[in-house]
C-alpha positions in Angstrom: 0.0 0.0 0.0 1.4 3.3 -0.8 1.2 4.6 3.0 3.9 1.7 3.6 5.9 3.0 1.2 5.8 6.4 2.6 6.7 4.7 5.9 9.2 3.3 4.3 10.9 6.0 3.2 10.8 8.3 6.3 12.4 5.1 7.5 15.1 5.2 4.9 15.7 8.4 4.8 14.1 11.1 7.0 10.6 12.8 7.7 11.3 15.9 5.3 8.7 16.8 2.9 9.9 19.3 0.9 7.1 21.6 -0.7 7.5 23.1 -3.9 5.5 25.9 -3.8 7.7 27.8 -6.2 7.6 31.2 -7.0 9.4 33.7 -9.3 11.1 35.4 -5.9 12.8 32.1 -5.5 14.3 31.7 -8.8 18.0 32.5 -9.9 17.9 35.5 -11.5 19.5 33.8 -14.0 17.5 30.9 -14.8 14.2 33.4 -14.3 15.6 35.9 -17.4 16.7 32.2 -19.9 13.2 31.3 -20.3 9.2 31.6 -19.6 8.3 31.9 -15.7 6.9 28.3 -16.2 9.6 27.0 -18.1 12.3 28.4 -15.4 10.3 27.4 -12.4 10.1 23.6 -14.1 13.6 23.5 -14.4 14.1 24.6 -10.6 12.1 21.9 -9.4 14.2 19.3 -11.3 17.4 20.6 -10.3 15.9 20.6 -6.6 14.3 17.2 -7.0 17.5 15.8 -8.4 19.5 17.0 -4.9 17.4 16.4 -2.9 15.7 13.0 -4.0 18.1 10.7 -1.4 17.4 12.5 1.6 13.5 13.3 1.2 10.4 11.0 2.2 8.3 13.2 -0.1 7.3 16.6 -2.3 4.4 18.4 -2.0 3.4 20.4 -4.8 0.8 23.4 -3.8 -1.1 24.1 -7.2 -2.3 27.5 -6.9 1.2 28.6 -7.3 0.8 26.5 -10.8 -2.8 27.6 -11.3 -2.2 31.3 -11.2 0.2 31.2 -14.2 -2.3 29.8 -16.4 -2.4 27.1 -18.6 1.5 26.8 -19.1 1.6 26.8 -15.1 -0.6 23.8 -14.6 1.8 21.8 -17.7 4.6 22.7 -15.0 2.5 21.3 -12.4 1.8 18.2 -14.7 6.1 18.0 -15.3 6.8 18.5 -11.8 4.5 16.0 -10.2 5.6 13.7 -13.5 9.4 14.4 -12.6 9.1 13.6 -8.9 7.2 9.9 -9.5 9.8 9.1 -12.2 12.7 9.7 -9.7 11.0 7.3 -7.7 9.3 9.5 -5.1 6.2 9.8 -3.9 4.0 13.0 -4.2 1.7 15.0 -2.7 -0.5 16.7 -4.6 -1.9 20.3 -2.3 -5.3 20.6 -3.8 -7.2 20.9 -0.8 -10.6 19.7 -2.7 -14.0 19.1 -0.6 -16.6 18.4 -2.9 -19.5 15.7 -3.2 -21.1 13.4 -5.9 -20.1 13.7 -9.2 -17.9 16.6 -8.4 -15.8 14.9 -6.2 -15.7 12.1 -8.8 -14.3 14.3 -11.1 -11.7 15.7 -8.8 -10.7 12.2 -8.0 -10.2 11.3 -11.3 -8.1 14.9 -11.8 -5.9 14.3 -9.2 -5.6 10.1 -9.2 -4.8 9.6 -12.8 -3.8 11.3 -16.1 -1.6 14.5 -16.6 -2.6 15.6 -12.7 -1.8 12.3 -10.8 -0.2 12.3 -7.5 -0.1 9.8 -5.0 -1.7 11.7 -2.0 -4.1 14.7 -2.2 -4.9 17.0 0.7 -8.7 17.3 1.0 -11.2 19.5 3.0 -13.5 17.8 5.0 -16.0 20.5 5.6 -18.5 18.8 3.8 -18.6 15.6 5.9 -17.7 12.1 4.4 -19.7 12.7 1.6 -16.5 14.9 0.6 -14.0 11.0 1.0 -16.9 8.9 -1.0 -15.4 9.6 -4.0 -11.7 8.5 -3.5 -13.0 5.2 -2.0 -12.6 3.3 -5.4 -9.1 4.7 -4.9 -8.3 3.7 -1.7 -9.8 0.7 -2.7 -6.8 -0.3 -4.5 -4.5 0.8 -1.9 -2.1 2.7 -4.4 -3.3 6.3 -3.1 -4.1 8.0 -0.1 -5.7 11.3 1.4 -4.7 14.3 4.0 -7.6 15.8 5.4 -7.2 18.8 6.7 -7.7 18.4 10.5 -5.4 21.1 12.1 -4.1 23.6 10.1 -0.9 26.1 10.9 -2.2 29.5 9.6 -2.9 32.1 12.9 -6.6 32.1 12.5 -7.1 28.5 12.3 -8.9 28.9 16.2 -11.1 31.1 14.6 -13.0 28.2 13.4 -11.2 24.9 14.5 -10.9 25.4 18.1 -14.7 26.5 18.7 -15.4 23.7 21.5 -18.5 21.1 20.5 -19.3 18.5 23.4 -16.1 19.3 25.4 -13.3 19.1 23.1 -12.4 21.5 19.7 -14.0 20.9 16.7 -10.4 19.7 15.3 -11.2 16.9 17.7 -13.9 15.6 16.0 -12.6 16.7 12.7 -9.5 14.2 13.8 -12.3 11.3 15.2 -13.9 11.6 11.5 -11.1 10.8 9.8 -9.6 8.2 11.8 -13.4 6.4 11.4 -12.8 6.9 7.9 -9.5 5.4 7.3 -9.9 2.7 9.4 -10.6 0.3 6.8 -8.0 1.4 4.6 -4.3 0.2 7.0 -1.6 -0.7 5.7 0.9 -3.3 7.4 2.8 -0.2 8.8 -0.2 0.1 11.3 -1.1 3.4 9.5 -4.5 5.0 7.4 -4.4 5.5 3.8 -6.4 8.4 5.2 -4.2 11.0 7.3 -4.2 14.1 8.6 -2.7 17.6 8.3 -1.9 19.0 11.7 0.2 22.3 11.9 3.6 22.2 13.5 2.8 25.8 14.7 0.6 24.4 17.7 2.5 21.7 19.1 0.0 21.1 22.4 -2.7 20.7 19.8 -0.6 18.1 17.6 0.4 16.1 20.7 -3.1 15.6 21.4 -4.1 14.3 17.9 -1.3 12.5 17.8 -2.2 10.8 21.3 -5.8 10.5 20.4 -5.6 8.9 17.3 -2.3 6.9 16.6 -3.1 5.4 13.5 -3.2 8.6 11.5 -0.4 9.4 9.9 0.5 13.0 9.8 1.4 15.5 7.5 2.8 18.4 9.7 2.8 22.2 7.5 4.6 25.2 9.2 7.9 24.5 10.1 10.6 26.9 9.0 9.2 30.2 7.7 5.7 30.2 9.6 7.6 29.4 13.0 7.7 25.7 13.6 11.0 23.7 14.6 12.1 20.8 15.6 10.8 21.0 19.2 7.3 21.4 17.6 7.0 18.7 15.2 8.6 15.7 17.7 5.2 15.5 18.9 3.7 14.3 15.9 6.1 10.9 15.6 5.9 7.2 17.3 9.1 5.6 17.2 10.5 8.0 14.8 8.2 7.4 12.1 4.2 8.5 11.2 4.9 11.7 10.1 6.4 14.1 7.5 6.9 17.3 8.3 6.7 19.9 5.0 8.8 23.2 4.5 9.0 25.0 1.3 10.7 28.6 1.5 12.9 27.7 4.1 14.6 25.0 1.6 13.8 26.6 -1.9 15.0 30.1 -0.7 18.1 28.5 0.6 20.1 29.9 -1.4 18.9 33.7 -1.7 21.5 34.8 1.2 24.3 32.8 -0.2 26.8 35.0 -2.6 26.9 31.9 -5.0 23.4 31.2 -4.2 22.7 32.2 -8.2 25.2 29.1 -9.4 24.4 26.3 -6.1 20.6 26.5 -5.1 20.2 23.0 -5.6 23.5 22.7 -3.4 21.9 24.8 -1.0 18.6 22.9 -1.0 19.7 19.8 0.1 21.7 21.7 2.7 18.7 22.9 4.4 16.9 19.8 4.1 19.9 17.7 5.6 20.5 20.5 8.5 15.9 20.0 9.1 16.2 16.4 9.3 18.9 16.6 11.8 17.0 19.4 13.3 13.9 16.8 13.6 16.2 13.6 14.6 17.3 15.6 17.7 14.3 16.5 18.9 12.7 13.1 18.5 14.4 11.6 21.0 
């Protein structure tokens, strides 16, 4: 099952996901003046891919940043997610859908096979289970899984996920949902083809998911840039694995303070990725 193999691979070599949620500020002024914003931006995530490959569990590809530069953004979006599976990674496609019916049919077919496939996709569960009804012929085959979005890392999260609902937060419930939901789906790792996204920003709150509900692997946004470290993501692992824990800028921006930043961002990538997972490893005890 393909949450085994993303055990696996945290196994093998580290909890870093490394989100490619590139954008022109990130490029090499270089390689943004050669060619098309698309084209450059492509040919950053391969050089990226290709250094960092060996010491990554996963990517995760955020397609607005792909969406808003039209149709030759979502072709790079079709390369990258392409280029990542052919190097023999798994990827995470950051839709964030939450439809129903035929809808959500359609977005499972969008983002499961042809020029959009990925191997996970983060979903919204606002909507109820009606919104995971589709990807069950998916799961069914055990080759793809789901995030739902249970905690996320973005300041006004509590605005709306920490409202309280029969004595615990609604992210409580949100996390007892999804756990009901992938229970049927484990693979031999002892973890869901259904997961959850928890924030590494609010570490009390991803101890307690990951206390409540020890089946779920995690998918753990905000480290780096937004704030989160090692300290705050250590909650979210059992015996060092259940978990990846995604940074973008801090690894793709690498290179901006670096005087031959320009020449080495890939260098400088995998730098920043190595010095995270070490970062993580320390803190998990």
């Amino acid at each position: 099952m393909i949450i085994d193999r993303l055990a696996d691979a945290v196994a093998e070599r580290g909890p870093v996901c490394v989100g490619l949620d590139t954008s022109a500020k990130l490029l090499p002024q270089a390689l943004h003046s050669a060619s098309s914003l698309p084209s450059a931006i492509l040919e950053f995530n391969r050089k990226t891919i290709d250094a960092t490959v060996d010491v990554t569990a996963c990517y995760k590809v955020q397609i607005a940043h792909y969406e808003a530069l039209g149709v030759d953004g979502l072709s790079c979006y079709r390369e990258t997610l392409r280029y990542v599976r052919s190097r023999g990674a798994l990827v995470i496609g950051d839709v964030k859908r939450g439809d129903i019916a035929s809808t959500g049919e359609m977005y499972a077919q969008a983002h499961f096979s042809g020029d959009f496939e990925a191997d996970f996709v983060t979903l919204n569960p606002y909507m109820g289970s009606d919104v995971i009804a589709p990807y069950a012929p998916h799961l069914q085959k055990g080759n793809k899984g789901l995030f739902v979005l249970i905690k996320t890392s973005n300041p006004s999260a509590c605005d709306v996920q920490d409202l309280f609902l029969a004595e615990q937060p609604l992210f409580m419930h949100i996390g007892e949902l999804v756990h009901c939901w992938g229970r049927e789906y484990r693979g031999a790792c002892g973890y869901s083809l259904i997961g959850g996204v928890v924030g590494a920003t609010y570490r009390e709150q991803l101890a307690a998911v990951r206390s409540a509900f020890p089946s779920l692997f995690l998918l753990v946004p905000g480290y780096g840039v937004q704030g989160g470290g090692g300290k705050d993501v250590a909650p979210a692992f059992v015996g060092g694995n259940g978990a990846v824990v995604n940074a973008s800028r801090s690894i793709l921006g690498a290179h901006l303070s670096k005087p031959d930043g320009e020449e080495r961002f890939a260098e400088y990538a995998r730098e920043a990725v190595l010095a995270m997972r070490e970062e993580i490893r320390r803190w998990m005890g």
